[in-house]
MITORZA-920091 format. One line per 4 residues: number of its first residue (from 1); their letters; for each residue y, x, z negated of N, C-alpha, C, O, CB. Coordinates in pm, whole numbers, always signed. Atoms other than C-alpha are relative to their C-alpha. Glycine has a CB too. Layout:
NUM = A = Y:X:Z:Y:X:Z:Y:X:Z:Y:X:Z:Y:X:Z; ... .
END
This chain:
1 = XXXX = +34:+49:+132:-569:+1059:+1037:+119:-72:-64:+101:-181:-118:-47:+116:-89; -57:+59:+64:-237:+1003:+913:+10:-134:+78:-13:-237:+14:+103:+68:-38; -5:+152:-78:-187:+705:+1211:-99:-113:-101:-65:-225:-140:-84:+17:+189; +108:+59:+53:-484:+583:+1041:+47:-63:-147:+49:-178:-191:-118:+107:-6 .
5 = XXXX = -59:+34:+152:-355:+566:+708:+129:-91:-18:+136:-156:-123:+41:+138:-71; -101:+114:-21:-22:+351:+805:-61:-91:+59:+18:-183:+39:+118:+28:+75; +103:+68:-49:-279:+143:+979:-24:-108:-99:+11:-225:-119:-116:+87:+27; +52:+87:+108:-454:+66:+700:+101:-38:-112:+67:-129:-187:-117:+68:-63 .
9 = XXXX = -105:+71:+133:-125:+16:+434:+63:-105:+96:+79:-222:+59:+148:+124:-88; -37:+169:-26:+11:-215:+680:-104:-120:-16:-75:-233:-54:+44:-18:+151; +85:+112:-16:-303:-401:+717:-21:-66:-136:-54:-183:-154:-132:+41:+64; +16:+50:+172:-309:-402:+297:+104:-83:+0:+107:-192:-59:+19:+121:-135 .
13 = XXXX = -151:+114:+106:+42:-546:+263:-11:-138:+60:+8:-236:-11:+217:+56:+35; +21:+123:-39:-25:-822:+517:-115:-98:-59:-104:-219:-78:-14:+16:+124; +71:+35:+99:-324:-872:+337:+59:-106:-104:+48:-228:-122:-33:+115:-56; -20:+12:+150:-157:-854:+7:+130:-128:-1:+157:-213:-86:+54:+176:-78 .
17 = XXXX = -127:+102:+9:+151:-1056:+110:-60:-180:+49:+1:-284:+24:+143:+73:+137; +37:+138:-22:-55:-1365:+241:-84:-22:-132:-156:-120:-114:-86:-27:+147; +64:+40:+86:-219:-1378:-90:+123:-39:-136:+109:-106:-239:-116:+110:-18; -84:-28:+89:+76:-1333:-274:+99:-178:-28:+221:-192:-45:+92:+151:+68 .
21 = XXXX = -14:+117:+15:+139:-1680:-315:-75:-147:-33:-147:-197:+54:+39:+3:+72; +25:+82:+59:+58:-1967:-521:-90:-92:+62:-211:-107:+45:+97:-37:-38; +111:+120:-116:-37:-2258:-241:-98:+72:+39:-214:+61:-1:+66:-66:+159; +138:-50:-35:-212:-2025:-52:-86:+50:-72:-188:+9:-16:-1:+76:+74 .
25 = XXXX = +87:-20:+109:-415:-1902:-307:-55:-135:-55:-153:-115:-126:+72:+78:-107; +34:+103:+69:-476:-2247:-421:-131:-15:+144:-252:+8:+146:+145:-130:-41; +70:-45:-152:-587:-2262:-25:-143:+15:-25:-241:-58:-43:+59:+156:+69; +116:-50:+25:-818:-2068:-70:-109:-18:-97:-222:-15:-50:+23:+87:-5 .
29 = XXXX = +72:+23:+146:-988:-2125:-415:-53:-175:+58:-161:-216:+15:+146:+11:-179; +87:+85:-38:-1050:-2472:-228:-49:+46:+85:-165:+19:+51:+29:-106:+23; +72:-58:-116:-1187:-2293:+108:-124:+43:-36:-216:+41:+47:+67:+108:+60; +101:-84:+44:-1430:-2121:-108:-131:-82:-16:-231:-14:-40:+43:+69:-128 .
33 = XXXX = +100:+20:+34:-1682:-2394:-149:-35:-67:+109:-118:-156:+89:-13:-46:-114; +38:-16:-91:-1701:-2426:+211:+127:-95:+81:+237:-128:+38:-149:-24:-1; -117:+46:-129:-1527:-2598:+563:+94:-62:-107:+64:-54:-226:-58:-136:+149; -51:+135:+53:-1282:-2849:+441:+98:-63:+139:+107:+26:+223:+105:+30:-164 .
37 = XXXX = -138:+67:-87:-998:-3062:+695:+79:-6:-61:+88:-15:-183:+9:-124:+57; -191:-22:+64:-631:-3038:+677:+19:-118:-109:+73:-111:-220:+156:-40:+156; -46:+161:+100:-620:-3410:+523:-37:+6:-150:+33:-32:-244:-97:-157:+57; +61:-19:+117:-888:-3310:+249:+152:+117:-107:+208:+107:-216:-184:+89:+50 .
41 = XXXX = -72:-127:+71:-659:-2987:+169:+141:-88:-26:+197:-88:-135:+20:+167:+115; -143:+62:+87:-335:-3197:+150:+0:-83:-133:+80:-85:-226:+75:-101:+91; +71:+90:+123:-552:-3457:-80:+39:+125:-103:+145:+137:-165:-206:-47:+17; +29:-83:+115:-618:-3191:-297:+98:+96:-62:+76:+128:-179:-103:+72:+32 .
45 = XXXX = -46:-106:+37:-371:-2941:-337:+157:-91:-1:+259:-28:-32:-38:+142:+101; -101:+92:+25:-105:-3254:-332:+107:+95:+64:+172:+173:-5:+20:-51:-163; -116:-100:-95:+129:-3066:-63:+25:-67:+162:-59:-90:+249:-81:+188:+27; -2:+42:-136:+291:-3193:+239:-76:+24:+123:-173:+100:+113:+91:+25:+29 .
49 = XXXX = +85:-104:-126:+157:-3117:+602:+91:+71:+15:+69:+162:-65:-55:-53:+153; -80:-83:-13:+451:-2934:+697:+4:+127:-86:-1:+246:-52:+94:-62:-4; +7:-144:+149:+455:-2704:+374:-165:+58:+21:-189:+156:+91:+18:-93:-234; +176:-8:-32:+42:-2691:+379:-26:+46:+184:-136:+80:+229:-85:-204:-35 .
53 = XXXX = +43:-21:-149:+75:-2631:+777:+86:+185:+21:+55:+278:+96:+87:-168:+130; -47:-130:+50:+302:-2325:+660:-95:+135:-37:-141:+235:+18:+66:-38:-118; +113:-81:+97:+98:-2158:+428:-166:+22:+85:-236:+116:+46:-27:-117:-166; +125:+15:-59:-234:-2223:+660:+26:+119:+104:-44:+218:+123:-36:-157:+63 .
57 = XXXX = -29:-150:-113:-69:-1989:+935:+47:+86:-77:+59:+179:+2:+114:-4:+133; -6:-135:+20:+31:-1719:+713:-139:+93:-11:-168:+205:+31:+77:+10:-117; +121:-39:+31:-311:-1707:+581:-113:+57:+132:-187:+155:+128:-47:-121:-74; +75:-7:-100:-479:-1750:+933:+64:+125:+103:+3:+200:+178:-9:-146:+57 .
61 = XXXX = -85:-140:-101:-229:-1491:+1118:-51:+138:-119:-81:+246:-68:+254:-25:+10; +41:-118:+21:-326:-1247:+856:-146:+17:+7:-193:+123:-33:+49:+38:-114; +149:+5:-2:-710:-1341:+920:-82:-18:-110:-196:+29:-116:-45:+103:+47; +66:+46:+99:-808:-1469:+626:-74:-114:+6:-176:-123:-63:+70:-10:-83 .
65 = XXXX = +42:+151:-54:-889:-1824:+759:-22:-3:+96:+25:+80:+175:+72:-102:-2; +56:+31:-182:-1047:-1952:+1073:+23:-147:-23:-9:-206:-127:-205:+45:+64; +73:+126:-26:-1019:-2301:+1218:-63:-35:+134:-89:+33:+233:+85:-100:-28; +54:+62:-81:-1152:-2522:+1407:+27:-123:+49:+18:-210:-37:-86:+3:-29 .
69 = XXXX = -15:+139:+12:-1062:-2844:+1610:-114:-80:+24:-201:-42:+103:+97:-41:+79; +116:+126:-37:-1299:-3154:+1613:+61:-132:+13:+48:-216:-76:-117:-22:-120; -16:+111:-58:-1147:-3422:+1809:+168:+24:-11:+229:+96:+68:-80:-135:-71; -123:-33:+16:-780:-3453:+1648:+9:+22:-159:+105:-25:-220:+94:-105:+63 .
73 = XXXX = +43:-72:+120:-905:-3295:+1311:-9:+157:+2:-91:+217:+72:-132:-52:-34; -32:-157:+43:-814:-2935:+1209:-113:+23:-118:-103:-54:-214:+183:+25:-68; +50:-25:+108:-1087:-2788:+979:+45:+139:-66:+152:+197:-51:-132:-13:+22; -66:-194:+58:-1028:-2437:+818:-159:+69:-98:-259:-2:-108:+211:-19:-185 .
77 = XXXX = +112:-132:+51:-1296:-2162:+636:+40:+115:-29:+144:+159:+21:-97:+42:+91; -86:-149:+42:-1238:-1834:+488:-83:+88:+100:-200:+86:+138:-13:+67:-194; +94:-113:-71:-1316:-1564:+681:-30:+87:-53:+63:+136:-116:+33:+60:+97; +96:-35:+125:-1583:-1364:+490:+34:+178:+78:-11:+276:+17:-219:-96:-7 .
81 = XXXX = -6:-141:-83:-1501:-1033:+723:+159:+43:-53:+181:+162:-80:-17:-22:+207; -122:-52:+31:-1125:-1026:+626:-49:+26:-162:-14:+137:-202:+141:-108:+37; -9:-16:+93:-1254:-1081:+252:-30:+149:-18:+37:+232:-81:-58:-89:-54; +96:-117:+14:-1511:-795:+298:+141:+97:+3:+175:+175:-86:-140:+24:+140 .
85 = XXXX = -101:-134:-11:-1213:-585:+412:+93:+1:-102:+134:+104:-155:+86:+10:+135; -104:+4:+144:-973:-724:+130:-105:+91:-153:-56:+118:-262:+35:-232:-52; +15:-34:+115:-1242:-569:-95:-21:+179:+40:-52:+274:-32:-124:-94:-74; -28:-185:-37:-1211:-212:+85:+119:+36:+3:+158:+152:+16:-43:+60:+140 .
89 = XXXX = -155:-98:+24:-858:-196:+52:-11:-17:-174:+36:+74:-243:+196:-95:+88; -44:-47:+116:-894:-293:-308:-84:+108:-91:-56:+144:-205:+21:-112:-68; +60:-94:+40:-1160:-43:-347:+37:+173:+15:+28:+285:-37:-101:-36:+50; -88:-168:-58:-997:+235:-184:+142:+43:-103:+178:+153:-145:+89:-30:+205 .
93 = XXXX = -91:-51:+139:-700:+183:-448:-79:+42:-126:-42:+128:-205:+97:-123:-58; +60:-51:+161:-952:+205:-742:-21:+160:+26:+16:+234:-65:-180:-86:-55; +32:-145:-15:-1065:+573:-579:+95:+112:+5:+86:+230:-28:-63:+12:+106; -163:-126:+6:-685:+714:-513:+6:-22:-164:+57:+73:-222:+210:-71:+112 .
97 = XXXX = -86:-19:+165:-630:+616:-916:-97:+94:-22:-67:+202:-72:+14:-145:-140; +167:-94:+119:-1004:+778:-1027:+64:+126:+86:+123:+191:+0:-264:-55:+43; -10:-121:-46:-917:+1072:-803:+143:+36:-59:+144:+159:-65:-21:+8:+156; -124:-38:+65:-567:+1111:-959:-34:+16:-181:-77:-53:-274:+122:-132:+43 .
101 = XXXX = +21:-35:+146:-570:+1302:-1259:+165:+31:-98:+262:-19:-41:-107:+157:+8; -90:+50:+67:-282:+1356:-1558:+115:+24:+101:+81:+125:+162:+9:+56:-139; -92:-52:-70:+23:+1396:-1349:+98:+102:-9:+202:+71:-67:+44:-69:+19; -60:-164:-2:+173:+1738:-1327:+166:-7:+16:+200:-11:+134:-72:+102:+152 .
105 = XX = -145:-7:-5:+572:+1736:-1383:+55:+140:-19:-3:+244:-48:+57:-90:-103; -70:-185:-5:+795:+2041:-1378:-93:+105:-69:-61:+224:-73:+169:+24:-103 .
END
């Protein structure tokens, strides 16, 4: 059980640490209204490829993103299975606070 439980806080912080940033988060908030290509995402989020090719693999190494190539075009997508799980780690914190009651000192 406890294995289990360092398991899952690493899997939160990698989570939490590929979100934990501005671009990618921007990333994403465009990903959300479906595929897009690398070119569109540099259009839009006005960011180099190099910097934007950064941020795309933190996101995609922690499984948040999927792509895809089509020809010599990179597309990208959120992956709806990492979200699902981003909303069980942040549900599992709401249940350790509700289950924590006033805190007991000396």
């Amino acid at each position: 059980m406890k294995g289990s439980a360092v398991r899952n806080s690493a899997r939160a912080a990698e989570l939490f640490h590929a979100l934990a940033d501005e671009t990618r988060l921007g990333i994403l908030d465009e990903l959300k209204s479906g595929e897009r290509c690398v070119c569109e995402l540099t259009d839009c989020l006005q960011a180099g490829q190099s910097r934007l090719s950064f941020h795309l693999k933190v996101l995609k190494d922690a499984g948040l993103i999927q792509d895809r190539r089509d020809g010599r075009w990179m597309y990208y997508t959120v992956n709806s299975e990492a979200l699902a799980e981003l909303d069980e780690v942040v549900e599992s914190l709401k249940q350790a606070r509700k289950a924590r009651r006033a805190p007991s000192c000396c």
